[in-house]
C-alpha positions in Angstrom: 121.1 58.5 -80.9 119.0 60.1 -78.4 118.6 63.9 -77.8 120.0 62.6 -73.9 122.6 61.2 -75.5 123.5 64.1 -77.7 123.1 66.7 -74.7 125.8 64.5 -73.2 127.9 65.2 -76.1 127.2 68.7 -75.6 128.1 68.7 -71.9 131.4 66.7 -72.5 132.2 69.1 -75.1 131.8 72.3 -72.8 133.8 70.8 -69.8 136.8 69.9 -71.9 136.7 73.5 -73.6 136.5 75.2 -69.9 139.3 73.0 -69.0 141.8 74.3 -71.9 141.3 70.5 -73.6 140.5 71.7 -77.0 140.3 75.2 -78.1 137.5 77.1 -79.6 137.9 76.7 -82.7 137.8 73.1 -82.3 134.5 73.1 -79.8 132.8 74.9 -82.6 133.6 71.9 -84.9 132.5 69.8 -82.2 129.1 70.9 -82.1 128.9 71.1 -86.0 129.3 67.3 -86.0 126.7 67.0 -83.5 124.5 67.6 -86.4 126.3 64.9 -88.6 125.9 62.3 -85.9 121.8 62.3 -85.1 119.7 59.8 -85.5 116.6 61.0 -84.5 113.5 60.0 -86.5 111.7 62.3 -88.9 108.1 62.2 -87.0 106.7 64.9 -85.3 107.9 65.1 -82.0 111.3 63.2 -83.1 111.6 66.7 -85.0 110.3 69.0 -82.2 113.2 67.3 -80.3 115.6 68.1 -83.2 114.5 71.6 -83.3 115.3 72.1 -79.5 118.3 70.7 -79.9 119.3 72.4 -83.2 119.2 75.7 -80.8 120.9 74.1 -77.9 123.8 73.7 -80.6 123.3 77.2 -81.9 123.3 78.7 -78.5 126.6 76.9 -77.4 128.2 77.9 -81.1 127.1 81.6 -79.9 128.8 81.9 -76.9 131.9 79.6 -77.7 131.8 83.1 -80.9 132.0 85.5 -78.0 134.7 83.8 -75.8 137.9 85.3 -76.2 
């Protein structure tokens, strides 16, 4: 899987938490399995992409923490 395609994940995942399809709780699960789900190689830039999106995850986990 591509770090594209695992953005698009990401994007999915925050539209159908604005829009009251899943709740936080379950967003945050979400993005957990993101992790679960890469394929990205081990070389060096496949794991400067991994890094970069490692804190796009943590970022969106963040702010789905401080939504009430």
């Amino acid at each position: 899987m591509t770090p594209q395609q695992l953005n698009n994940y990401i994007i999915e995942y925050n539209k159908a938490l604005e829009q009251g399809e899943i709740t936080k709780e379950e967003y945050v699960e979400l993005l957990k399995g993101i992790n679960i789900m890469e394929g990205i190689a081990d070389d060096a830039e496949g794991l400067a992409l991994k890094e970069q999106l490692n804190v796009m995850i943590n970022a969106a986990i963040s702010a789905a923490s401080l939504m009430v």
